[in-house]
C-alpha positions as CSV (number, residue, x, y, z in Angstrom):
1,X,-16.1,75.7,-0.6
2,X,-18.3,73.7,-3.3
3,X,-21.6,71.9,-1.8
4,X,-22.2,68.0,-2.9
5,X,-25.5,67.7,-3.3
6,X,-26.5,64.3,-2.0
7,X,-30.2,64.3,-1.3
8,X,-30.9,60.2,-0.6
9,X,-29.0,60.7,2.4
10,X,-31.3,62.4,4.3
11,X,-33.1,59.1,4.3
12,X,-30.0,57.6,6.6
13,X,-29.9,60.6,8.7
14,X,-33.6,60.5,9.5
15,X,-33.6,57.1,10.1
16,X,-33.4,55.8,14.0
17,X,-30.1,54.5,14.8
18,X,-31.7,51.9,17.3
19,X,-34.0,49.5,15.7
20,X,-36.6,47.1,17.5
21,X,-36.1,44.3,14.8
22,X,-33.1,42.9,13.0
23,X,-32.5,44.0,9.5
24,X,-32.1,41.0,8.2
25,X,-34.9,39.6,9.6
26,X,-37.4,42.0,8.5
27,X,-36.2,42.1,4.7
28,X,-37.2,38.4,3.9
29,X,-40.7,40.4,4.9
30,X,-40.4,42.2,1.6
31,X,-37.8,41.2,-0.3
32,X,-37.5,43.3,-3.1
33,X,-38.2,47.0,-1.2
34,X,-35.1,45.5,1.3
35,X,-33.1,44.7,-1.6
36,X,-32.8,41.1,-1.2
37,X,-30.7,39.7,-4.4
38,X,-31.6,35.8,-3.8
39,X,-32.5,33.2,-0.4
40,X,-32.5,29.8,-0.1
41,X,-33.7,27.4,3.2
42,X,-30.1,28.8,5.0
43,X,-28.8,32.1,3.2
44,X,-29.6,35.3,2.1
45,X,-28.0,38.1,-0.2
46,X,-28.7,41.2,0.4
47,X,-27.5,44.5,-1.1
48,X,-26.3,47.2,1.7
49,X,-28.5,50.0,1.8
50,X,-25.8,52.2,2.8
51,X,-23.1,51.1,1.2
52,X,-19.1,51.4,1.2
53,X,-19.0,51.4,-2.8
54,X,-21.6,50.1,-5.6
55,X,-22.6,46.7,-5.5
56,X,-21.8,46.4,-1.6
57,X,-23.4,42.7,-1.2
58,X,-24.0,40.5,2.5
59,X,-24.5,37.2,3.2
60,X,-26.3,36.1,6.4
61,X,-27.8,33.0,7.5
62,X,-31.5,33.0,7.6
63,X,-31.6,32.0,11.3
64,X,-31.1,34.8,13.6
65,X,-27.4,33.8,14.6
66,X,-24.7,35.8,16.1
67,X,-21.8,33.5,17.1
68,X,-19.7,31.6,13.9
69,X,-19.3,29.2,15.5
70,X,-22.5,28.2,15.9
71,X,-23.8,28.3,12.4
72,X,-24.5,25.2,10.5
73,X,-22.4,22.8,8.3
74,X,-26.0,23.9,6.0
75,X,-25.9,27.7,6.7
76,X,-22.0,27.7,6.3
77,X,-22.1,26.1,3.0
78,X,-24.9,28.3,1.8
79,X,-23.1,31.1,2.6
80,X,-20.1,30.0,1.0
81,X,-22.1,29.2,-2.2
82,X,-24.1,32.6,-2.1
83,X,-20.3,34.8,-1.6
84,X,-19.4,32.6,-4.4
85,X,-22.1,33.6,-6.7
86,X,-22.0,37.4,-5.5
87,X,-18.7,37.5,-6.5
88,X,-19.8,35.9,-10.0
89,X,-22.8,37.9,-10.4
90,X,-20.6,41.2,-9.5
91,X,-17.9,40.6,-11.8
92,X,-20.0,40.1,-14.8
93,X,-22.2,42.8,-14.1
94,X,-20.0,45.6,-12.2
95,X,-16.6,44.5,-13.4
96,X,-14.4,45.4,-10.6
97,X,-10.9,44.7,-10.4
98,X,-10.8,43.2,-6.9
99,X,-13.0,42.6,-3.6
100,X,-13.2,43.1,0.3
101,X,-14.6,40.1,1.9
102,X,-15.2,40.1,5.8
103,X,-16.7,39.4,8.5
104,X,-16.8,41.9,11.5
105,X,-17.4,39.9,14.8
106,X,-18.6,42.0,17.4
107,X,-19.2,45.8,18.0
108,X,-15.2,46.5,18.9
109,X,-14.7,44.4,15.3
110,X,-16.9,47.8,13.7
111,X,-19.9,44.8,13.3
112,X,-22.9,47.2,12.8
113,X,-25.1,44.4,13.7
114,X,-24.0,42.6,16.2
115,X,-26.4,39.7,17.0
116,X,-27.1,38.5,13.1
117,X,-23.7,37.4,11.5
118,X,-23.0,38.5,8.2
119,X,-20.4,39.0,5.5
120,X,-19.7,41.4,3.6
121,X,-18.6,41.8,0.0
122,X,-17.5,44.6,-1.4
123,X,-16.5,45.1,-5.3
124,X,-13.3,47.3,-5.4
125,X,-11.5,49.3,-8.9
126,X,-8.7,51.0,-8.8
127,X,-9.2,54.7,-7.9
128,X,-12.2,54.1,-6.0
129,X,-11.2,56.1,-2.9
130,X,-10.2,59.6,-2.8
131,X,-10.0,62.3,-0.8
132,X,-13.9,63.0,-0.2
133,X,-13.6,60.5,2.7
134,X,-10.8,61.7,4.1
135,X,-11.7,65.3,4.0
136,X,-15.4,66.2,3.7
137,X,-16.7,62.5,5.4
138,X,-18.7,61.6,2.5
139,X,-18.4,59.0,0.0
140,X,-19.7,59.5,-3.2
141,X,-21.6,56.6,-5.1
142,X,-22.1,57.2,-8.6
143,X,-25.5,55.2,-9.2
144,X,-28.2,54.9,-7.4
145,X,-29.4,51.3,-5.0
146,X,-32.3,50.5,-7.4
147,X,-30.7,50.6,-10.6
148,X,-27.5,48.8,-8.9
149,X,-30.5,46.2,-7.7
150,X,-32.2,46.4,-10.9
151,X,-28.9,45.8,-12.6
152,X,-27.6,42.4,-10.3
153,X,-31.2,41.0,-10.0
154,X,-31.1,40.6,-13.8
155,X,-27.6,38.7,-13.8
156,X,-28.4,36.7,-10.9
């Protein structure tokens, strides 16, 4: 058997699974350490810290919201500007050859955070799963979160 040597991991592993404050909330604290890509008075982007492939992007309304339906006609059309200009940003600067957009309402839905809606966007290419997943339970990422960050905040 070969070893993968992934050693930023160990940062998710170590880190408590139940959290006091929302993670959403807390990055517009320090933007730039949480990885926030861009805000406005409604929206954020964010990047996922632990993410499903390269360039994994959410939106989420400012406002500590967990229901759709109660957002905004404001937050809902931020949020449908900012997955417009992820989508931009990633294409010029990641150049997949698709995208997962969704929204996971609710912990049966697989919603990670439950009480602060977001959406996720995620840029796909052809080939991008393989058996590592399926058979060791890792995913391998091929670049690391700051130079992804470093790499969208200059496109943005």
């Amino acid at each position: 058997m070969e070893n993968l040597w992934a050693p930023w991991r160990i940062k998710y592993i170590e880190t408590p699974k139940k959290s006091e404050s929302c993670i959403f909330c807390s990055a517009l604290d320090e933007p730039e350490k949480r990885y926030v890509l861009d805000k406005d008075k409604y929206a954020m982007v964010i990047m996922n810290i632990y993410p499903y492939n390269p360039g994994h992007l959410m939106v989420a309304p400012v406002r500590h919201v967990g229901d759709f339906k109660k957002l905004t006609k404001e937050e809902y059309i931020s949020i449908g500007e900012f997955i417009k200009k992820s989508m931009d940003v990633l294409e010029k600067t990641m150049k997949p050859e698709g995208f997962n957009i969704g929204i996971n309402l609710g912990m049966v839905a697989g919603a990670g955070v439950k009480d602060h809606i977001h959406v996720h966007i995620v840029p796909r290419w052809c080939g991008d799963t393989n058996f590592m997943p399926v058979t060791a339970d890792v995913k391998v990422l091929g670049e690391s979160l700051e130079d992804t960050y470093k790499k969208l905040k200059e496109n943005w």
